[in-house]
C-alpha positions in Angstrom: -20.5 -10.3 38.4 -17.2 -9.7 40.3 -19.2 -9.0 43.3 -19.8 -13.0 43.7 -15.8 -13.8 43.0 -14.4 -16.1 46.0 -11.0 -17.5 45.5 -10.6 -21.5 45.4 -9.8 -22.8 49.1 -6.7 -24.2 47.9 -5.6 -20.9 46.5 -6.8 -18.9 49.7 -4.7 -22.1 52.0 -1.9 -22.2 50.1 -1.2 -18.4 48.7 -0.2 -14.9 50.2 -2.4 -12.1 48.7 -0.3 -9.4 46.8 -2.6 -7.1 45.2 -6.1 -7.2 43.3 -4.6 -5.5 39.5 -8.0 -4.4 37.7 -8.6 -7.4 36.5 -6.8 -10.3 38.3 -5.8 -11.4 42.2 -1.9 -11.7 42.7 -0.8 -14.3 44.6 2.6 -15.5 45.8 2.7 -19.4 46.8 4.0 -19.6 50.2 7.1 -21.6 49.3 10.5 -19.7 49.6 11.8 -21.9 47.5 10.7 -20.2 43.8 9.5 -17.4 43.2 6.1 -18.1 42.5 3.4 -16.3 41.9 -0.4 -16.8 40.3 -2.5 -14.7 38.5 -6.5 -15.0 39.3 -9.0 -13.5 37.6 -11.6 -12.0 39.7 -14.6 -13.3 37.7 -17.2 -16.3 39.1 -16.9 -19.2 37.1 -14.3 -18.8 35.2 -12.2 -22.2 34.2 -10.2 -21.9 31.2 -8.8 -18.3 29.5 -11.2 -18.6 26.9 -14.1 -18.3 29.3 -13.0 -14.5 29.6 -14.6 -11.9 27.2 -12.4 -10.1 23.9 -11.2 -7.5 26.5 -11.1 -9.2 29.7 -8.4 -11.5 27.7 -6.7 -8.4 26.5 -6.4 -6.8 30.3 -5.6 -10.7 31.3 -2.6 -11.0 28.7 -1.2 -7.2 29.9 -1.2 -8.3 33.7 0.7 -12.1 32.9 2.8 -9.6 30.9 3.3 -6.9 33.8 4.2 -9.8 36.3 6.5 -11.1 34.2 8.5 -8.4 33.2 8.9 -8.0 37.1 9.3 -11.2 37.9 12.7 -10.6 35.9 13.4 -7.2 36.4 13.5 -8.3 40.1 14.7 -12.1 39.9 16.5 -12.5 37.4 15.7 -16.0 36.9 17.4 -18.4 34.5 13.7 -19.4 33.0 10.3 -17.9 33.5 7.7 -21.0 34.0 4.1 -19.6 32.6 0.8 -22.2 33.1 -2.6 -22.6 33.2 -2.7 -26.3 34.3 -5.6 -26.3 36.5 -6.1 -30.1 37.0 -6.2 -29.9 40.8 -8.0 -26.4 40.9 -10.2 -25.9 38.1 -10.7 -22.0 39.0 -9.0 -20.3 36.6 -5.5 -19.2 37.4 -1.9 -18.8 35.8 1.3 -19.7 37.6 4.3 -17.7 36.9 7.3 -19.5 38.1 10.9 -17.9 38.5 13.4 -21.0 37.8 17.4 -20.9 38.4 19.8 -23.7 37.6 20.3 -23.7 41.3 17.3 -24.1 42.3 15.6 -27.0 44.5 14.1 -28.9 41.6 15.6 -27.7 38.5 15.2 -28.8 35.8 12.4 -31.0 36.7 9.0 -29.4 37.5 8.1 -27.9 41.2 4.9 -28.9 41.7 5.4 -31.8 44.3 8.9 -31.6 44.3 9.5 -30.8 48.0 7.5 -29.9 50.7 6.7 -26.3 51.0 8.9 -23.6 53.2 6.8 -20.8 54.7 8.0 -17.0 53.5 9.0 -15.1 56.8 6.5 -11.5 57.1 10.2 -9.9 56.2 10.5 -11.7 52.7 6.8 -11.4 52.2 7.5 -7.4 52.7 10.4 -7.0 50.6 8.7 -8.7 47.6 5.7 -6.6 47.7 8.1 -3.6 48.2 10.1 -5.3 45.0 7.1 -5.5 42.8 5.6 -2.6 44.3 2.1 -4.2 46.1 
């Protein structure tokens, strides 16, 4: 079943591959602006967490739980944003936002709130040397 996995085009176009984890894709949104990464699990067909089998939730709930305990061992961040909103992309996946008081739309949400700002190949290296990719 894995075998016929694609990630969503809107994912693929708007997301830097990480690392495949044993169950899920880790991406990091290619906006400097948050620290933002998303979790997809590398199942066909899968739209909602409750699509995923007893232990494929299990393995799921580890890896939000690895990211974000890295997420904050290496942010820091004043909030950690978790969500499975999926409106716009109905393949399953689960943001994991790093928010600060300071940031560019705190306290309001940061979908939308300003246009996107590429990661340079240097920042894209020391975050996968931060979380260890």
């Amino acid at each position: 079943m894995m075998s016929t996995f694609q990630l969503a085009p809107e994912l693929a176009r708007d997301c830097i591959e990480l690392a495949d984890w044993p169950l899920c894709k880790l991406l990091l949104l290619n906006d400097s602006q948050y620290p933002w990464f998303i979790l997809v699990p590398r199942i066909a067909g899968l739209r909602e967490i409750i699509d995923l089998n007893e232990q494929q939730q299990q393995v799921f709930w580890q890896e939000s739980a690895k990211l974000s305990h890295l997420i904050k061992a290496v942010f820091n961040p004043h909030k950690l944003n978790v969500a499975a909103l999926g409106n716009m992309v109905p393949q399953l996946h689960v943001h994991h936002i790093a928010r600060f008081e300071h940031d560019a739309a705190w306290p309001k949400p940061v979908w939308g709130a300003l246009p996107a700002v590429p990661y340079s190949d240097q920042q894209i290296a020391q975050i996968k040397q931060a979380l260890e990719c």
